[in-house]
N, CA, C and O atoms as a GROMACS GRO file, in nm:
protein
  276
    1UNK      N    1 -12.102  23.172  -2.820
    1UNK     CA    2 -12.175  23.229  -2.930
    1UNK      C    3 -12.082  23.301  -3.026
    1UNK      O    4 -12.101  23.294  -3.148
    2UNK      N    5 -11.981  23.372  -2.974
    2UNK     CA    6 -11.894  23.466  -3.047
    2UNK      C    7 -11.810  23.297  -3.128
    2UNK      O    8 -11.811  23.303  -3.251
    3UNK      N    9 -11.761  23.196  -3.086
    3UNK     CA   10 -11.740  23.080  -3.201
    3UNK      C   11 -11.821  23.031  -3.289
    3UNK      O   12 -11.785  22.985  -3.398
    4UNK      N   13 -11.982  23.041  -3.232
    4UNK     CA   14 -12.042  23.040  -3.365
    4UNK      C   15 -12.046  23.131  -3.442
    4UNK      O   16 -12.098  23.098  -3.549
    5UNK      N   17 -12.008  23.259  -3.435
    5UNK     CA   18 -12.026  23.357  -3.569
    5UNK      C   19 -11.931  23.374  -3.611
    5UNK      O   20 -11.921  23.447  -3.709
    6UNK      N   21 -11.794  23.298  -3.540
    6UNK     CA   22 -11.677  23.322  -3.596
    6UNK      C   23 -11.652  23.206  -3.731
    6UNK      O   24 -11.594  23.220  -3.839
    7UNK      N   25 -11.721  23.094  -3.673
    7UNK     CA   26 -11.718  22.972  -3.775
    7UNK      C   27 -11.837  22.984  -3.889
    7UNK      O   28 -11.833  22.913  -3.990
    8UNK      N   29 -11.962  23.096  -3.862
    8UNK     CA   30 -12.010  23.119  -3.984
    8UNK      C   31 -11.966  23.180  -4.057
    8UNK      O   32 -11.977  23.147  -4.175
    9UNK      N   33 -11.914  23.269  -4.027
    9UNK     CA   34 -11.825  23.372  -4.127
    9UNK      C   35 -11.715  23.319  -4.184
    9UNK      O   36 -11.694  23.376  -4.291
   10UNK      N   37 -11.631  23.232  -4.160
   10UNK     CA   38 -11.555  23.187  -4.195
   10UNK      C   39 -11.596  23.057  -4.263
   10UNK      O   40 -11.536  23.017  -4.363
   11UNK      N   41 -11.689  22.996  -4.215
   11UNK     CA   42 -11.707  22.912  -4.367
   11UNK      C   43 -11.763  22.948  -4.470
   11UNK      O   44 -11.731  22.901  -4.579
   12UNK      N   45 -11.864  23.045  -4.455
   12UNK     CA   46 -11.903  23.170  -4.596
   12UNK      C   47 -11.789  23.217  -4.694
   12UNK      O   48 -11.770  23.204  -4.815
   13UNK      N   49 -11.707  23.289  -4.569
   13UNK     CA   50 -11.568  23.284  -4.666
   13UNK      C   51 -11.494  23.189  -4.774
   13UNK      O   52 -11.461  23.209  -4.891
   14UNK      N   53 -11.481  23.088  -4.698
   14UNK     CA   54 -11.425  22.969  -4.710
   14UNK      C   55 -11.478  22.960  -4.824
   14UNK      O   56 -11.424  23.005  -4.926
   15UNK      N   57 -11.638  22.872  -4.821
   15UNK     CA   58 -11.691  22.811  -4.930
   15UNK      C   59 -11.688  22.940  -5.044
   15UNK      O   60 -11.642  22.907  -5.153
   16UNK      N   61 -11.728  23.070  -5.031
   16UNK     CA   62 -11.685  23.166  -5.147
   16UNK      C   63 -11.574  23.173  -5.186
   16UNK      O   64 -11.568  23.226  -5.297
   17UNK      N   65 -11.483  23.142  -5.146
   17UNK     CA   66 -11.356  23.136  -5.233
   17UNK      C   67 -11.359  22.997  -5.289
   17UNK      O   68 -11.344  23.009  -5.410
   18UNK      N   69 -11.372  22.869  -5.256
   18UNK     CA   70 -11.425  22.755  -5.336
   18UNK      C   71 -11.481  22.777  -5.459
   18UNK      O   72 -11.430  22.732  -5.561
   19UNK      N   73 -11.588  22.848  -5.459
   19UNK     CA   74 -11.716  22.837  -5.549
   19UNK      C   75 -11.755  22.998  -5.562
   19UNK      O   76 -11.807  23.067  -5.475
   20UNK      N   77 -11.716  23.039  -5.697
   20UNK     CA   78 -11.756  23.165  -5.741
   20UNK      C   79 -11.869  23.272  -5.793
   20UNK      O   80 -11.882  23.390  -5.826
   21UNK      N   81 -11.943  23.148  -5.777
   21UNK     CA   82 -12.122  23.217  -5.798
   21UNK      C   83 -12.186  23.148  -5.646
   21UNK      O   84 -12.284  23.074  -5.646
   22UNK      N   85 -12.113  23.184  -5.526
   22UNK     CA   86 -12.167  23.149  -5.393
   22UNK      C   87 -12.261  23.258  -5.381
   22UNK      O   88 -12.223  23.373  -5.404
   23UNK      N   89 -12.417  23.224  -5.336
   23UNK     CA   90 -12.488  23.336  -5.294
   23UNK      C   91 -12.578  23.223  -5.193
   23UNK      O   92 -12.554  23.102  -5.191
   24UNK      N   93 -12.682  23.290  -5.112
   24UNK     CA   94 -12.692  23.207  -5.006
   24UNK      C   95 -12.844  23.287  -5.057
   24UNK      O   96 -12.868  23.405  -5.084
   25UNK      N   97 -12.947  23.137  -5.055
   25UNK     CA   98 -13.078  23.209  -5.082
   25UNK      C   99 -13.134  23.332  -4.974
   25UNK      O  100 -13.092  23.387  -4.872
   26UNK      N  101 -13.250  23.339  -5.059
   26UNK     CA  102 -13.352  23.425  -4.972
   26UNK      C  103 -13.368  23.389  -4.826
   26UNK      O  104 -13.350  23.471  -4.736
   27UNK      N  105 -13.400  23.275  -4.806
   27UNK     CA  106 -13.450  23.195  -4.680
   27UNK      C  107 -13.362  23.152  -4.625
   27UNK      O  108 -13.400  23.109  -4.517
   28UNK      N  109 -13.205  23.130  -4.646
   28UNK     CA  110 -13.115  23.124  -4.570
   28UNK      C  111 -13.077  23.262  -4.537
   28UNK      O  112 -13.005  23.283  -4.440
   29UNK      N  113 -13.113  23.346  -4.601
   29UNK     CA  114 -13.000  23.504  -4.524
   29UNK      C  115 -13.084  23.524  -4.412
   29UNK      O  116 -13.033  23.563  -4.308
   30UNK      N  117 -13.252  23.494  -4.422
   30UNK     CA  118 -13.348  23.540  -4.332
   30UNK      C  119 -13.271  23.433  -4.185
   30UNK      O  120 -13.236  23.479  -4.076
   31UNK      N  121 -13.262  23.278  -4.229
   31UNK     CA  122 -13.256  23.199  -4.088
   31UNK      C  123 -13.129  23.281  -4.072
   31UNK      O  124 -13.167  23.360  -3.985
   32UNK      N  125 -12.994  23.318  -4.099
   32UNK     CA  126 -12.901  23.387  -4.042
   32UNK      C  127 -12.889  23.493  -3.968
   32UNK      O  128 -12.825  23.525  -3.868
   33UNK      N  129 -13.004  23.566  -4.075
   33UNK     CA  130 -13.013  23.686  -3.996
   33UNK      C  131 -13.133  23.700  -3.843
   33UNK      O  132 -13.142  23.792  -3.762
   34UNK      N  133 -13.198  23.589  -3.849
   34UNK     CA  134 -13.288  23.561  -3.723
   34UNK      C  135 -13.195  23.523  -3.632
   34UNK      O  136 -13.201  23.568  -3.517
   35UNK      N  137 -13.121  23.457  -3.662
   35UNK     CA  138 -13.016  23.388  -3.553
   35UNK      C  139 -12.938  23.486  -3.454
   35UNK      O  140 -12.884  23.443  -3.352
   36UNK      N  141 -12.933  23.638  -3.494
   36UNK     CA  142 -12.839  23.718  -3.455
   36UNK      C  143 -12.920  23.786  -3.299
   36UNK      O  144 -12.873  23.803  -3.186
   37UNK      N  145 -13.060  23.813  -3.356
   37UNK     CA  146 -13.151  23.836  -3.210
   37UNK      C  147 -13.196  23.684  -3.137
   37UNK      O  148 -13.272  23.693  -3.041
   38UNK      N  149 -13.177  23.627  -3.155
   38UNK     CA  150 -13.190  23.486  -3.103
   38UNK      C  151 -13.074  23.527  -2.979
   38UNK      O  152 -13.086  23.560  -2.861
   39UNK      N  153 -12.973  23.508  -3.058
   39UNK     CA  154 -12.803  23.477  -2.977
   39UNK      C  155 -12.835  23.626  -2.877
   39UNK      O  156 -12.827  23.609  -2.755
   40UNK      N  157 -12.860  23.726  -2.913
   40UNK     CA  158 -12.863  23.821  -2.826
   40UNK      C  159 -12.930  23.794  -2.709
   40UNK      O  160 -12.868  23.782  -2.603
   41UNK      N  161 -13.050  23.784  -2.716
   41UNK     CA  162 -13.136  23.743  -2.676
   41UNK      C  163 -13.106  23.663  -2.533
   41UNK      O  164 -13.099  23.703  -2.417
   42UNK      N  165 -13.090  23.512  -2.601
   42UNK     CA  166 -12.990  23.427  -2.552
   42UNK      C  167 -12.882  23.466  -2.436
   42UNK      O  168 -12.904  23.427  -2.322
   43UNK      N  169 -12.782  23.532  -2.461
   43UNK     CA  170 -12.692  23.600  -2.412
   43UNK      C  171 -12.697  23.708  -2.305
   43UNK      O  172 -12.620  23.718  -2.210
   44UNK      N  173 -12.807  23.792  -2.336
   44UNK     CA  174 -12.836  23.914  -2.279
   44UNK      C  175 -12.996  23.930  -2.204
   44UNK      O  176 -13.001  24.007  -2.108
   45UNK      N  177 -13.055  23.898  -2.222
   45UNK     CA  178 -13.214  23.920  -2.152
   45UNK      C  179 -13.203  23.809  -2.110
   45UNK      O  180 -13.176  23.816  -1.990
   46UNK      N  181 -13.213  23.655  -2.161
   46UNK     CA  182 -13.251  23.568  -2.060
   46UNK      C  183 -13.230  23.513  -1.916
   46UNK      O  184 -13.296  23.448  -1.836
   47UNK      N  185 -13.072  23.582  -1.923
   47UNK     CA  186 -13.021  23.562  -1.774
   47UNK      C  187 -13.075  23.618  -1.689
   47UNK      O  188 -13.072  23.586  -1.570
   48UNK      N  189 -13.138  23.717  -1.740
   48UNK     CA  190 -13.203  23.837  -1.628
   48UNK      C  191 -13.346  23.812  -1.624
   48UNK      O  192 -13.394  23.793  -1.512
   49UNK      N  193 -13.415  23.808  -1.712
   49UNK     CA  194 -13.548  23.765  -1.719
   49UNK      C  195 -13.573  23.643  -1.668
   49UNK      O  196 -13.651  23.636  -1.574
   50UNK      N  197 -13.507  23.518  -1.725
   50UNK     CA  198 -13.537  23.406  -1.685
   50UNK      C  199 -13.398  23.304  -1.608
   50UNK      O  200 -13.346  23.198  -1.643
   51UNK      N  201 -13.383  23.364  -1.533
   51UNK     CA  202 -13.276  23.266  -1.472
   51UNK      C  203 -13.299  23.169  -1.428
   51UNK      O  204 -13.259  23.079  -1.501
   52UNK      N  205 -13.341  23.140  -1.351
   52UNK     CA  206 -13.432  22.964  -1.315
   52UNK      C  207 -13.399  22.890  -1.445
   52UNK      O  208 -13.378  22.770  -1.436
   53UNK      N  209 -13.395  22.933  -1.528
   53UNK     CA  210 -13.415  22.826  -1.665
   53UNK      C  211 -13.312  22.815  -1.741
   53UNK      O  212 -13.327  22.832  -1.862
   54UNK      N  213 -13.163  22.776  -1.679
   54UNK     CA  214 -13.037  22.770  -1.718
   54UNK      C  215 -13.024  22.738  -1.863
   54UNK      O  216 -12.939  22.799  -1.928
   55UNK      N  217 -13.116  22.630  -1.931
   55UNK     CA  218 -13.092  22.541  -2.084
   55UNK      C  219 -13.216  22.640  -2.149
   55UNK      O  220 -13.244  22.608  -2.264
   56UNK      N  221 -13.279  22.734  -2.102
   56UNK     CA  222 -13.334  22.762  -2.193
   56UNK      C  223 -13.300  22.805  -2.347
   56UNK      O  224 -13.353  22.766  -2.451
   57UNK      N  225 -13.219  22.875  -2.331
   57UNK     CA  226 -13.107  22.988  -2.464
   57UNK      C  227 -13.067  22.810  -2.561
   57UNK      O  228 -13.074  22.805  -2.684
   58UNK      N  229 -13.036  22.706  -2.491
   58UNK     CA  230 -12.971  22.592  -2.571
   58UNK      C  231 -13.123  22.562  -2.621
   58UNK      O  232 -13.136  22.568  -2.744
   59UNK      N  233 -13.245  22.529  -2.545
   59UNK     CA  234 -13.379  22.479  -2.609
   59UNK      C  235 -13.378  22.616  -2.758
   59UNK      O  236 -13.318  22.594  -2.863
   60UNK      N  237 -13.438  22.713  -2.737
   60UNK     CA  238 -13.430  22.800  -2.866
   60UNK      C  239 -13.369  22.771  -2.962
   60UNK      O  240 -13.409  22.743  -3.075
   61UNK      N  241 -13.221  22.779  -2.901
   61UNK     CA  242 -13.138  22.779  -3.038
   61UNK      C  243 -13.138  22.663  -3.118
   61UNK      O  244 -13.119  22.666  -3.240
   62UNK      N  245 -13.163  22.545  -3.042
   62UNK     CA  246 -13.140  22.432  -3.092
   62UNK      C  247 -13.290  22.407  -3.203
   62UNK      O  248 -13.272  22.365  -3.317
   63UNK      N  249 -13.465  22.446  -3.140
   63UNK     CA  250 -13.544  22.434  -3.210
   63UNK      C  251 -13.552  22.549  -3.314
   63UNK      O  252 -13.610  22.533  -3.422
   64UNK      N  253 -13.505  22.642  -3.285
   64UNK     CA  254 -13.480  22.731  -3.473
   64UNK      C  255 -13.386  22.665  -3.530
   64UNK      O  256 -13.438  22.608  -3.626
   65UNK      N  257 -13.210  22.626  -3.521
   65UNK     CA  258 -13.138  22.571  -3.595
   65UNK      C  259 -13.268  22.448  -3.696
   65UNK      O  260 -13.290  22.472  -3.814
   66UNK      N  261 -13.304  22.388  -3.660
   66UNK     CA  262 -13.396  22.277  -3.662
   66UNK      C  263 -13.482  22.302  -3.768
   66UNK      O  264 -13.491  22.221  -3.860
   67UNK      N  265 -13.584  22.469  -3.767
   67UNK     CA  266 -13.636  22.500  -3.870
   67UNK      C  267 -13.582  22.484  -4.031
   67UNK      O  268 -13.629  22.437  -4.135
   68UNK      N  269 -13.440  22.560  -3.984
   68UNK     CA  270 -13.392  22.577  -4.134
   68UNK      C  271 -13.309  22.450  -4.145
   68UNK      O  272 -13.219  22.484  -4.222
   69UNK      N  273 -13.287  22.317  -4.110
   69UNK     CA  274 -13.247  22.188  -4.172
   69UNK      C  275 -13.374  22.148  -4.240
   69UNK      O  276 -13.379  22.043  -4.305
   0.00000   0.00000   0.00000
């Protein structure tokens, strides 16, 4: 998870230095910023809450990514 926020941030970067009126809509800052209690989430409660359910954290993440395509 810590490579995915390393590769979002860095292509934000990236593409803002590309392109000088980079702003990221309304509805993308929201899916980004949902993503952050997701990954926690993910990371931290489900192991404990739901262990039996090893792919769960990959099912989530994968059906929100999904929303915002």
């Amino acid at each position: 998870m810590l490579l995915l926020a390393v590769h979002t941030c860095g292509s934000a970067i990236a593409f803002k230095a590309l392109h000088q009126k980079f702003a990221l809509r309304w509805y993308e800052q929201l899916l980004l910023a949902g993503l952050v209690p997701l990954v926690l989430f993910s990371e931290l409660v489900q192991p404990i809450v739901l262990p039996r359910l090893p792919f769960f954290p990959l099912m989530l993440i994968s059906m929100y990514c999904s929303v915002g395509v």
